[in-house]
Biopython code that builds the backbone (N, CA, C, O; Angstrom):
import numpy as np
from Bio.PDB.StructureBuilder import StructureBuilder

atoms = [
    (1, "UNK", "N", (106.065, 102.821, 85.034)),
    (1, "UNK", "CA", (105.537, 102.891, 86.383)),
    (1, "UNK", "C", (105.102, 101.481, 86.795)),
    (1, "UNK", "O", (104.309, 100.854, 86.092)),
    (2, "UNK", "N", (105.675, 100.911, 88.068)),
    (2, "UNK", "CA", (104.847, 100.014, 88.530)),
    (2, "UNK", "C", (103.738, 99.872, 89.200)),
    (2, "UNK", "O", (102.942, 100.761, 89.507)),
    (3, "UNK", "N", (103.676, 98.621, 89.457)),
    (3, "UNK", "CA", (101.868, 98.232, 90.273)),
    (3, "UNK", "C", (101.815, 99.166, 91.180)),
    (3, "UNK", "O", (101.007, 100.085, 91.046)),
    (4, "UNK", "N", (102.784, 99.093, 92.421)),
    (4, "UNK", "CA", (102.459, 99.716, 93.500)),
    (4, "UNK", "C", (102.729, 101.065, 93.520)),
    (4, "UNK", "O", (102.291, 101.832, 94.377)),
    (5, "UNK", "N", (103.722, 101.499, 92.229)),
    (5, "UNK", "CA", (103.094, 103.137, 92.058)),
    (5, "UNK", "C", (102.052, 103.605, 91.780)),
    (5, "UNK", "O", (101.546, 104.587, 92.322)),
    (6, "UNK", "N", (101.491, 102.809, 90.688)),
    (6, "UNK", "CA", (99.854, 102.998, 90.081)),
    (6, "UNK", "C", (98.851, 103.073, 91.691)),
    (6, "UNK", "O", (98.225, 104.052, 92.100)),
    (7, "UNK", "N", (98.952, 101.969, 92.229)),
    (7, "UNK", "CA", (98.743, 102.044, 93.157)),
    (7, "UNK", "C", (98.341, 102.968, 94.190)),
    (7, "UNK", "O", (97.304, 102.990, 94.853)),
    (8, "UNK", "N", (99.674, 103.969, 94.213)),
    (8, "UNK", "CA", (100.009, 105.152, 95.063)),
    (8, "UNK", "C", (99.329, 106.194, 94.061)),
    (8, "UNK", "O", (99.338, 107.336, 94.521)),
    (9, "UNK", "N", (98.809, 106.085, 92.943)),
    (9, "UNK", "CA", (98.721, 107.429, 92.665)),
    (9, "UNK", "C", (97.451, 107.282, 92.672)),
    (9, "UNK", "O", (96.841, 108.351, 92.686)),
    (10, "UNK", "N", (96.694, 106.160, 92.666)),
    (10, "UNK", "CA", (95.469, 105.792, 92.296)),
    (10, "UNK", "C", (94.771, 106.264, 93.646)),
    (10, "UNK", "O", (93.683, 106.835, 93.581)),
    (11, "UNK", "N", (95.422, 106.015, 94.936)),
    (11, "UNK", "CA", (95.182, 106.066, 96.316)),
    (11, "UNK", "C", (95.125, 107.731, 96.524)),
    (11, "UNK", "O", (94.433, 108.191, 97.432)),
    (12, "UNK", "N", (95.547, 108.212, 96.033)),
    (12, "UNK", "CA", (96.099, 109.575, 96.056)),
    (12, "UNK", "C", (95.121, 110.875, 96.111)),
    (12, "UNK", "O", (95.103, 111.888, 96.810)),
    (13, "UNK", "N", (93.792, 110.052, 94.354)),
    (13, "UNK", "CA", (92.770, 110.474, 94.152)),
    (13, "UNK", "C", (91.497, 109.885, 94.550)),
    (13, "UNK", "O", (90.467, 109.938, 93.879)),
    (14, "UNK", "N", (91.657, 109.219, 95.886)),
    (14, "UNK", "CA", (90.155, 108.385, 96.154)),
    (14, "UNK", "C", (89.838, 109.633, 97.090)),
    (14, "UNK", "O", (90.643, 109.820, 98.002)),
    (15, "UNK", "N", (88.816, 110.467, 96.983)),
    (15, "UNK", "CA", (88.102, 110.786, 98.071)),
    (15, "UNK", "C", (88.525, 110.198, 99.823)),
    (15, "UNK", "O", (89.141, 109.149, 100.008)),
    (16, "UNK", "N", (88.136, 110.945, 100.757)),
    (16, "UNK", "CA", (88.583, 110.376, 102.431)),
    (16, "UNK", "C", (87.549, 109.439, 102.178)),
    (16, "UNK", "O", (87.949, 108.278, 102.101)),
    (17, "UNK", "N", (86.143, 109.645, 102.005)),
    (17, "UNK", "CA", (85.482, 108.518, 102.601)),
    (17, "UNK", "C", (85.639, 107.150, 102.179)),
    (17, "UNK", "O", (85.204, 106.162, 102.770)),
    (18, "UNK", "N", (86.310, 107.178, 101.088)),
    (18, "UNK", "CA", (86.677, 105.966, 100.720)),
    (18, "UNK", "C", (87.591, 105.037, 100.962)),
    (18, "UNK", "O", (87.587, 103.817, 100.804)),
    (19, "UNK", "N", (88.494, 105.901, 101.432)),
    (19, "UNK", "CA", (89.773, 105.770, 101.815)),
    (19, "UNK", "C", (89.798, 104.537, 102.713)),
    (19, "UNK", "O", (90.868, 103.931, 102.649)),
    (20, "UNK", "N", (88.970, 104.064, 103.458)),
    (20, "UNK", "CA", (88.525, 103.151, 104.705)),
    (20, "UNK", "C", (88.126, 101.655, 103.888)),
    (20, "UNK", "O", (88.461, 100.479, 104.025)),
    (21, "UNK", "N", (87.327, 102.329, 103.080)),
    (21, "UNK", "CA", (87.163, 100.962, 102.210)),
    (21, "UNK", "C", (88.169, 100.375, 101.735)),
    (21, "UNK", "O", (88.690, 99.270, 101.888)),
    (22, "UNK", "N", (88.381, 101.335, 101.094)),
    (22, "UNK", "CA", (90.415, 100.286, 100.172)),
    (22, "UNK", "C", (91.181, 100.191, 101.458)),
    (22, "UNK", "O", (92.123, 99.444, 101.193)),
    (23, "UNK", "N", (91.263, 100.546, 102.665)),
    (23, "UNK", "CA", (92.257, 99.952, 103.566)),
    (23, "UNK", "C", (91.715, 98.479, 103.713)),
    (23, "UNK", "O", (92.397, 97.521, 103.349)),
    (24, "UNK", "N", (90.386, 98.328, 104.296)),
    (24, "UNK", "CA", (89.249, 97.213, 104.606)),
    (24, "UNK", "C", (89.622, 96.058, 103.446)),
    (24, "UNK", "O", (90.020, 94.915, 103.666)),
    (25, "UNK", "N", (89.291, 96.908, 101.709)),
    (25, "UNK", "CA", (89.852, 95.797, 101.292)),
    (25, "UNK", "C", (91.018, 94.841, 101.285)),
    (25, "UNK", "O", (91.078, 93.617, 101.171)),
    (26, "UNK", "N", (92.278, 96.149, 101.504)),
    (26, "UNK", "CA", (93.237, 95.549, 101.412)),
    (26, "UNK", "C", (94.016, 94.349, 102.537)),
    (26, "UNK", "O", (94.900, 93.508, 102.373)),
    (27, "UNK", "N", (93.077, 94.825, 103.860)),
    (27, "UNK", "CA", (93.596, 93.895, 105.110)),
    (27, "UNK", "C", (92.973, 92.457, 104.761)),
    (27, "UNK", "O", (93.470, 91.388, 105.115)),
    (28, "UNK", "N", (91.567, 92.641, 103.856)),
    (28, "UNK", "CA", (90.735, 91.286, 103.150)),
    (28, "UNK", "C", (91.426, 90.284, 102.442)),
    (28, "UNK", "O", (91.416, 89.058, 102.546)),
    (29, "UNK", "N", (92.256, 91.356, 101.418)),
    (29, "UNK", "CA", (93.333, 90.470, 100.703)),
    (29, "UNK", "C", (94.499, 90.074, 101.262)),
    (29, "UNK", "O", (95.252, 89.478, 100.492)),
    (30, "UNK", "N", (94.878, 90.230, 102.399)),
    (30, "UNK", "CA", (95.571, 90.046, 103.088)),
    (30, "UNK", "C", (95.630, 88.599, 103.758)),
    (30, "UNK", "O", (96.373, 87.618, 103.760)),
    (31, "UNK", "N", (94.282, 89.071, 104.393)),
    (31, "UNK", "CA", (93.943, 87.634, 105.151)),
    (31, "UNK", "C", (94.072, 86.555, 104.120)),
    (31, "UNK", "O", (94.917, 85.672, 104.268)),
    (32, "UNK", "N", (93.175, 86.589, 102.954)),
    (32, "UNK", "CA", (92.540, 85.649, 102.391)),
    (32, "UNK", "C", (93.643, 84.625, 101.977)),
    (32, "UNK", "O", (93.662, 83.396, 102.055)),
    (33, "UNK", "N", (94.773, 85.741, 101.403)),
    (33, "UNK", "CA", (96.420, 84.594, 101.117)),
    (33, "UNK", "C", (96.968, 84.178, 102.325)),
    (33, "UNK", "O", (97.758, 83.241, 102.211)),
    (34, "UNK", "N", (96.745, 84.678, 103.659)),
    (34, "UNK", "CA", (97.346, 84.055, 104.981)),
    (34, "UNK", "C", (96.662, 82.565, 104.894)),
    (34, "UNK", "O", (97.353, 81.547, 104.932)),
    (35, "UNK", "N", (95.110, 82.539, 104.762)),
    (35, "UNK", "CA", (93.792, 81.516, 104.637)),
    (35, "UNK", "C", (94.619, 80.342, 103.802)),
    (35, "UNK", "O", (95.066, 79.258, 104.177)),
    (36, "UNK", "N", (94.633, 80.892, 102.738)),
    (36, "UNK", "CA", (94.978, 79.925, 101.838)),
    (36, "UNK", "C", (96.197, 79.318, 102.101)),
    (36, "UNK", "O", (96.244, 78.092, 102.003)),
    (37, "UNK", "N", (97.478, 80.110, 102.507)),
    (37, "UNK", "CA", (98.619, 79.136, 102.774)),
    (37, "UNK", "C", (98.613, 78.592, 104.014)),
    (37, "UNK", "O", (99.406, 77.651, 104.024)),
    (38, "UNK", "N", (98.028, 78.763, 105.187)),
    (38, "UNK", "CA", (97.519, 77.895, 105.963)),
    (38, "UNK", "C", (96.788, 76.511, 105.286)),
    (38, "UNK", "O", (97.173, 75.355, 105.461)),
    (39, "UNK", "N", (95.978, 76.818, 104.714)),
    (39, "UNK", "CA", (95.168, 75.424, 104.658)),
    (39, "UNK", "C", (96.333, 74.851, 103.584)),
    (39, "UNK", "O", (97.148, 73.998, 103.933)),
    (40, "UNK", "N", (96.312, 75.263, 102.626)),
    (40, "UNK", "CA", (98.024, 74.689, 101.960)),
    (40, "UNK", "C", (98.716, 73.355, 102.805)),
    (40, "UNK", "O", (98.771, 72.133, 102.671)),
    (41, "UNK", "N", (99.150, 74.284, 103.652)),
    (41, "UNK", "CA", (99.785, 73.765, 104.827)),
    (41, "UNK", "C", (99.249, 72.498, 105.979)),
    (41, "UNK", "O", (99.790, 71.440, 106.298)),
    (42, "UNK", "N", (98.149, 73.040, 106.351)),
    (42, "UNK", "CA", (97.322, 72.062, 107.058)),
    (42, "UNK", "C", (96.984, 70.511, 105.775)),
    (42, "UNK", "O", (96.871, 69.334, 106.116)),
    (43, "UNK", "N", (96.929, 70.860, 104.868)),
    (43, "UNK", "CA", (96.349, 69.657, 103.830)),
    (43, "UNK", "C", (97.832, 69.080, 103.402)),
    (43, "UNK", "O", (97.844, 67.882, 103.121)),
    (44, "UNK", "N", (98.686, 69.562, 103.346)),
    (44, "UNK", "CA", (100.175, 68.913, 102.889)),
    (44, "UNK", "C", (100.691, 67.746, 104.534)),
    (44, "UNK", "O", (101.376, 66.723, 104.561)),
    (45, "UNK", "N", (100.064, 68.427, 105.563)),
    (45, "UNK", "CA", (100.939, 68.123, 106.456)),
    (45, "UNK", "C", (100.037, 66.224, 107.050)),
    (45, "UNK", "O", (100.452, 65.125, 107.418)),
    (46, "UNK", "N", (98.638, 66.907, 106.791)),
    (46, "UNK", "CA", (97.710, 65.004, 106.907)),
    (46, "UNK", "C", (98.448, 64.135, 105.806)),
    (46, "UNK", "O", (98.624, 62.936, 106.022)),
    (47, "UNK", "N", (99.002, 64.883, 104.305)),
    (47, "UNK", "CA", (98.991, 63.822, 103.549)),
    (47, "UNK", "C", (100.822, 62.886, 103.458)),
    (47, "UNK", "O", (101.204, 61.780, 103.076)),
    (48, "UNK", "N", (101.596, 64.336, 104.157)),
    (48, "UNK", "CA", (102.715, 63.912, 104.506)),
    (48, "UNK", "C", (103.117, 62.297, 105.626)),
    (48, "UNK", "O", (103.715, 61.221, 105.631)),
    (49, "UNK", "N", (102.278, 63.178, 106.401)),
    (49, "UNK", "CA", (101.880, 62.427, 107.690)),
    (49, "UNK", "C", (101.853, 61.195, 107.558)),
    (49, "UNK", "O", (102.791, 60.546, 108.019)),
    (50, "UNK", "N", (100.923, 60.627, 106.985)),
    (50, "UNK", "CA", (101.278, 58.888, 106.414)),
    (50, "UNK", "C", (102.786, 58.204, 106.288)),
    (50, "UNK", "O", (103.042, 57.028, 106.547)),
    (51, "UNK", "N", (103.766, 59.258, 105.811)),
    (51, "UNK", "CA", (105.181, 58.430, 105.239)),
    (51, "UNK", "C", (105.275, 59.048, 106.521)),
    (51, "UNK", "O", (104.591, 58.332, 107.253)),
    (52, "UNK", "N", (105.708, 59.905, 107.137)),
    (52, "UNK", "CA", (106.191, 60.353, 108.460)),
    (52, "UNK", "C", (106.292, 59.823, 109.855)),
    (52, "UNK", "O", (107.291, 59.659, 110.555)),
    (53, "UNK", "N", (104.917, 59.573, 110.120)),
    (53, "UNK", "CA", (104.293, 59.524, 111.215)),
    (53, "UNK", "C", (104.332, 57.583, 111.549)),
    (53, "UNK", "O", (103.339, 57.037, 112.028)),
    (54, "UNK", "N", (105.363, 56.938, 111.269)),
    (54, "UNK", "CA", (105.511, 55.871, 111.652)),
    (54, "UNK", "C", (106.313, 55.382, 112.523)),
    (54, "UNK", "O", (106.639, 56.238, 113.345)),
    (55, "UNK", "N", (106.840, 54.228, 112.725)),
    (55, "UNK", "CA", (107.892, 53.892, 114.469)),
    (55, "UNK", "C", (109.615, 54.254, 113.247)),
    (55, "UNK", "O", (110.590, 54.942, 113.551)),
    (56, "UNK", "N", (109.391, 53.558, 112.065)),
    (56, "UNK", "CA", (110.856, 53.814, 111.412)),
    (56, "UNK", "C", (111.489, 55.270, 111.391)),
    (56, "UNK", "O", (112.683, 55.538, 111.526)),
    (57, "UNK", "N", (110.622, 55.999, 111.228)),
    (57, "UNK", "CA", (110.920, 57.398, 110.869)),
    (57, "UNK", "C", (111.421, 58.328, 112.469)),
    (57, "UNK", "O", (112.250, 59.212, 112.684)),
    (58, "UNK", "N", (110.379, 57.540, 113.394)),
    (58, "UNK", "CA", (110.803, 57.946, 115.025)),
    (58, "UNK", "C", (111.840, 57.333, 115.235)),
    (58, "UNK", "O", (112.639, 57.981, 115.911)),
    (59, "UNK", "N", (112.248, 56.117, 114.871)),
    (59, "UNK", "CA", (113.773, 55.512, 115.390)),
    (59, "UNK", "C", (115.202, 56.679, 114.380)),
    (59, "UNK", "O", (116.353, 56.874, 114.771)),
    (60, "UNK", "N", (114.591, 57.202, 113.157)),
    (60, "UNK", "CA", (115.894, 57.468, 112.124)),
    (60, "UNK", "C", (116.164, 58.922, 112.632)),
    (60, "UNK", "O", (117.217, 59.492, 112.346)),
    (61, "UNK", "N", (114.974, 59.641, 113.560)),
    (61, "UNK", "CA", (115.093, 61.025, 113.841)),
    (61, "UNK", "C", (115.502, 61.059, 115.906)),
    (61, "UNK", "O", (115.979, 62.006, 116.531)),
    (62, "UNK", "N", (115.110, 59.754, 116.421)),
    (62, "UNK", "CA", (115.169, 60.033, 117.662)),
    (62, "UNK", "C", (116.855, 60.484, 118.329)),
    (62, "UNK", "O", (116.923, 60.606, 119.552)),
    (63, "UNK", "N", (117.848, 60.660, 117.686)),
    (63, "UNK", "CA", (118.825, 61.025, 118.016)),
    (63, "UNK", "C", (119.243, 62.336, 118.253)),
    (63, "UNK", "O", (120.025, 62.940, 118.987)),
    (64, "UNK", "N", (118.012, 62.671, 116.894)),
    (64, "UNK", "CA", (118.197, 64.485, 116.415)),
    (64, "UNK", "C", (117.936, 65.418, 117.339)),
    (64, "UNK", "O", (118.047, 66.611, 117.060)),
]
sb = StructureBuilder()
sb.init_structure("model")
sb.init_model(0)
sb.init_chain("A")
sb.init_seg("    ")
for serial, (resi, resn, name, xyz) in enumerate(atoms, 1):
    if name == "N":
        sb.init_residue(resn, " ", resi, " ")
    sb.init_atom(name, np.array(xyz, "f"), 0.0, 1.0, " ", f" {name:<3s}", serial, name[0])
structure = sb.get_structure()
């Protein structure tokens, strides 16, 4: 059986009232990896930026 069967069966036996919570968590974990590959992203793109962001690199792409 895999994760997301365990998963399903585990979901299966939570009580309703709980049921809200593990959705809650799961939209949490959701976000939190959106969070992270954003900033990923945002921190790759300042440090790129240096070799990039010069007049040589605007003359080798301005055709494109």
């Amino acid at each position: 059986m895999n994760t997301k069967e365990q998963l399903i069966n585990e979901i299966e036996e939570v009580p309703e009232p709980l049921l809200s919570e593990v959705l809650n968590f799961l939209y949490f974990l959701k976000a939190k990896t959106i969070r992270a590959n954003l900033d990923t992203a945002l921190i790759s793109e300042f440090s790129l930026g240096k070799d990039w962001l010069n007049p040589e690199e605007d003359e080798a792409w301005r055709n494109l």
